[in-house]
N, C-alpha and C positions, 0 to 999 in steps of 0.2 A: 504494500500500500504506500510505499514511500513516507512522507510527510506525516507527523499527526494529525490525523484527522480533528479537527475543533470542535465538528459538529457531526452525532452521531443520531442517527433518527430508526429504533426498532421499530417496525412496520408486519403488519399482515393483518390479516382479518379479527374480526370481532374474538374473543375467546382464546385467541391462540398463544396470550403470554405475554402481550407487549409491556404492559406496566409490569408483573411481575420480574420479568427476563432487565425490561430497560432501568429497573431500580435496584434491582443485582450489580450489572453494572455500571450502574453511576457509583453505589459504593464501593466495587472492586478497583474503580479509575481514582475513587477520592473525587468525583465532581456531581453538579447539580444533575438529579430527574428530574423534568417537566413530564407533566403527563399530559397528553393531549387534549384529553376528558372533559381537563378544568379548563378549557381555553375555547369550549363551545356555546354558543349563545344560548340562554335560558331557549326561546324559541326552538332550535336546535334541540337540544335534547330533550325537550317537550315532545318535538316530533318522531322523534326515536325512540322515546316511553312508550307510545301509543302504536309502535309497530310501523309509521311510517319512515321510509328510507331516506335520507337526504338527497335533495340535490344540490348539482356543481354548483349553483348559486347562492346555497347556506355553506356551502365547503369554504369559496375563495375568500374570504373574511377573515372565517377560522385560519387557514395558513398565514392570511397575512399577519393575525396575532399572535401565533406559534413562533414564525422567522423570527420575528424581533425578538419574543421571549430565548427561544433558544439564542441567539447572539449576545442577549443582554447577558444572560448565564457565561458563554461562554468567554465576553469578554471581561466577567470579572472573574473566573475561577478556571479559565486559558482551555477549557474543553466544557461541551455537557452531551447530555442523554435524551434523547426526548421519544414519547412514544404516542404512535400516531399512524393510523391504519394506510394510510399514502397507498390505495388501490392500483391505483390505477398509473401510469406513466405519465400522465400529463399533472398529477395531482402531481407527483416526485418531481416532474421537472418547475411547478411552480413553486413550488416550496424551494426548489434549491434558487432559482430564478427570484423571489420574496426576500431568501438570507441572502444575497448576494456574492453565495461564497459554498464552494464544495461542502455537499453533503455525506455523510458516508449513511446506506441504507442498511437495515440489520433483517433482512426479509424473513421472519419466522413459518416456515412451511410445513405444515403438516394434511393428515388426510382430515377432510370432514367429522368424520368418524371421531374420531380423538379430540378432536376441537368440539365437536358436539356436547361431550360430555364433561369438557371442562367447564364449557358454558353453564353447564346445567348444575355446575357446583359453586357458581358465584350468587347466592342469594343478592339480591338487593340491587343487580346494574341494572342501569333502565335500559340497557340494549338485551331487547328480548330474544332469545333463541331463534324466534321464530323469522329473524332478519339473516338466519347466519345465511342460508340459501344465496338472499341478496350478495351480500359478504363474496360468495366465490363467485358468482356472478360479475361482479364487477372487478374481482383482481385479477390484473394482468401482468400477469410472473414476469420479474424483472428481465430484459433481455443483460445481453453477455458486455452490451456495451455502456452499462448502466454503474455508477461506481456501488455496487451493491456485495452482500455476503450471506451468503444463503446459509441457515440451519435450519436443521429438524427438531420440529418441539417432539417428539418421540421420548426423547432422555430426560435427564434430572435439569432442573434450573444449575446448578451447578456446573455440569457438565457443556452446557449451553452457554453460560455465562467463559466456562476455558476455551471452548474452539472461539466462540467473539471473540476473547483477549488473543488469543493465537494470530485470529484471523486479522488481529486488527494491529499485529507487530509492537502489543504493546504488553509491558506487563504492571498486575498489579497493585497500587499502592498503598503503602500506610495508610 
């Protein structure tokens, strides 16, 4: 990956680990989590409570408040974490096009199947199961020429959290 990455964005579908995996390592790195969650408009997550999907016109806002948040992080504590479903290719290219500055993407991949039932153990999110369909519907697996790094939620948080350090050339800190 050369460079330290500054800004690091774990991505995938509804259920698949992003806040747990991206708050893993923000503490393995020593830097801020954002979670993407809190950075959506009451409206917004209103319409996700009740089982409606958003659209690209409640999304572009949210990124734009996301970019700054993550740079704000990053430029006082020189890296952060942020986690945030970024489906689709044009969402990853406005967000990195938003922060003005290389993203690295953390694409957590797994089968339905698996993410189903992690879903089904998060009492209380207002993104209801019955949206994960939408969820793969709309993700379009990073291509090769994306600055991205693909794991499988399959394993331990643990485990997930070392191939990211690996994969991200860094190790780490107090």
């Amino acid at each position: 990956m050369g460079a330290r990455a500054r800004l690091i964005v774990v991505m995938g579908v509804s259920g698949s680990g992003k806040s747990t995996i991206g708050s893993a390592l923000g503490v393995a790195l020593n830097v801020p989590f954002l979670d993407g969650d809190h950075y959506h408009a009451p409206e917004a997550v209103e319409k996700m409570r009740h089982g409606t999907p958003l659209t690209d016109d409640d999304r572009w806002p949210w990124f734009d408040r996301l970019a700054i948040a993550m740079k704000e992080a990053a430029d006082q504590r020189g890296q952060s974490v942020t986690a945030c479903s970024a489906l689709k290719r044009s969402y990853r290219d406005y967000l990195t096009q938003a922060a003005g500055e290389p993203i690295v993407f953390l694409h957590l991949a797994g089968k339905k199947e698996i993410i189903a039932r992690r879903q089904a153990d998060r009492p209380g999110h207002y993104m209801p199961a019955t949206l994960l369909d939408s969820q793969f519907e709309a993700l379009e697996t990073p291509a090769a020429d994306e600055n991205v790094i693909t794991v499988s939620v399959a394993d331990t948080v643990e485990a997930i959290v070392a191939e990211a350090l690996a994969a991200l050339a860094v190790e780490a800190k107090p």
